[in-house]
C-alpha positions as a printed Julia matrix, in Angstrom:
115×3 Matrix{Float64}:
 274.96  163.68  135.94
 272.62  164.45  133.31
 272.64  168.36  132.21
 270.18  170.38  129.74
 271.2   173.61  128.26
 268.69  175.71  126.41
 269.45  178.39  124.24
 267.37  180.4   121.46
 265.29  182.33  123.34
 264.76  186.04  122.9
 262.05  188.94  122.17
 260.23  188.63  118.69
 257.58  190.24  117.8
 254.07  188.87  116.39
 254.33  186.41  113.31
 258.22  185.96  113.94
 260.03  183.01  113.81
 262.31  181.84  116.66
 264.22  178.52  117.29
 264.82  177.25  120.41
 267.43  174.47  121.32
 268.52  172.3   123.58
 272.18  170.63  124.58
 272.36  167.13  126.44
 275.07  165.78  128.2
 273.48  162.39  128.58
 275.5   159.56  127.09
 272.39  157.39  126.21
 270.35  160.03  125.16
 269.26  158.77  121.56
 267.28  156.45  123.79
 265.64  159.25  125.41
 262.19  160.57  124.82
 262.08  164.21  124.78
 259.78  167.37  125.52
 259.33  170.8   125.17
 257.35  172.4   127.9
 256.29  175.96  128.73
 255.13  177.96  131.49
 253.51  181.5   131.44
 253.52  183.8   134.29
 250.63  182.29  137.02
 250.0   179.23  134.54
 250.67  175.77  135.35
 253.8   174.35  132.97
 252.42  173.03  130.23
 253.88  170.21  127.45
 254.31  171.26  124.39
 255.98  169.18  122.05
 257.26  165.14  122.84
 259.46  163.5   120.46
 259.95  159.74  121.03
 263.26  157.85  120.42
 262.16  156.5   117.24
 260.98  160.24  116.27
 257.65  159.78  116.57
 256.4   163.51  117.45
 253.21  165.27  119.05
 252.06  168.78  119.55
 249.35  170.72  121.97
 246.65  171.95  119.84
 247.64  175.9   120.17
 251.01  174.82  118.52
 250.22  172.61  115.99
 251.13  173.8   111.81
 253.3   176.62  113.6
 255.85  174.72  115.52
 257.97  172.07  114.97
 260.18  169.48  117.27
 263.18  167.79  115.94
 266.46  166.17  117.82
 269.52  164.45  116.16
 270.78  162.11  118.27
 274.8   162.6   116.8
 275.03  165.95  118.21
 272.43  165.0   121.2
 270.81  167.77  120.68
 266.86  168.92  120.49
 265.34  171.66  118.62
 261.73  173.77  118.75
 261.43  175.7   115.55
 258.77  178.24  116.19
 256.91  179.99  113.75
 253.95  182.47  113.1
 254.59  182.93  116.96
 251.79  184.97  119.0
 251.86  186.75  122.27
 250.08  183.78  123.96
 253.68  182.32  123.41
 255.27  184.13  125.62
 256.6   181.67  128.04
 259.56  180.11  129.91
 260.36  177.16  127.55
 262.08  174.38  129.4
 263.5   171.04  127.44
 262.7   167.76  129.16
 264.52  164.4   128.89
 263.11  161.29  129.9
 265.47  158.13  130.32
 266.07  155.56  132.37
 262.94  156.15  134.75
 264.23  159.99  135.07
 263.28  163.03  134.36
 265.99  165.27  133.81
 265.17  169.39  133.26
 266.76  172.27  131.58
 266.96  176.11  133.16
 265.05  177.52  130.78
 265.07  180.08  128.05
 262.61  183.27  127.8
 260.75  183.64  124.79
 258.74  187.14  124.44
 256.11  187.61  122.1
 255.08  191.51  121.53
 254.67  194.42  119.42
């Protein structure tokens, strides 16, 4: 049984940095491709950032030159660095792992954006 762990999140305020990351158990996972995704209270969940198993990465427009998406496949691990972060951040970030025709989910991990 695949399981996602999140961690990271907290309450920054405007123009803060926070890093968000993200603990797989899967025992193929550096063939994975994997996501960020984030939903707001009464929005739909939204992706964020995808990173591919050969590292090939992508970014919504809103996050793009602020946040960054990395994984390291020794430590199966995945990480959202977060920067210059606004209150339109605030979210529920959840991690994502695609593999083997699944979709596997994290819990997710509140990040707060305010004064």
């Amino acid at each position: 049984q695949v399981q996602l762990v999140e961690s990271g999140g907290g309450l920054v305020h405007p123009g803060g940095s926070l890093r968000l990351s993200c603990a797989a158990s899967a025992r193929d996972f550096r063939y994975g491709a994997l996501s960020w995704y984030r939903q707001a209270p009464g929005k739909q969940r939204e992706l964020v950032a995808h990173i591919t198993e050969i590292d090939s990465t992508g970014y919504v427009d809103s996050v793009k030159g602020r946040f960054t998406i990395s994984r390291d496949n020794a430590k199966n691990t995945m990480d959202l660095q977060m920067n210059s972060l606004k209150p339109e951040d605030t979210a529920v970030y959840y991690c994502n792992l695609k593999l083997g025709g699944r979709a596997f989910w994290g819990q997710g991990t509140q990040v707060t954006v305010s004064a």
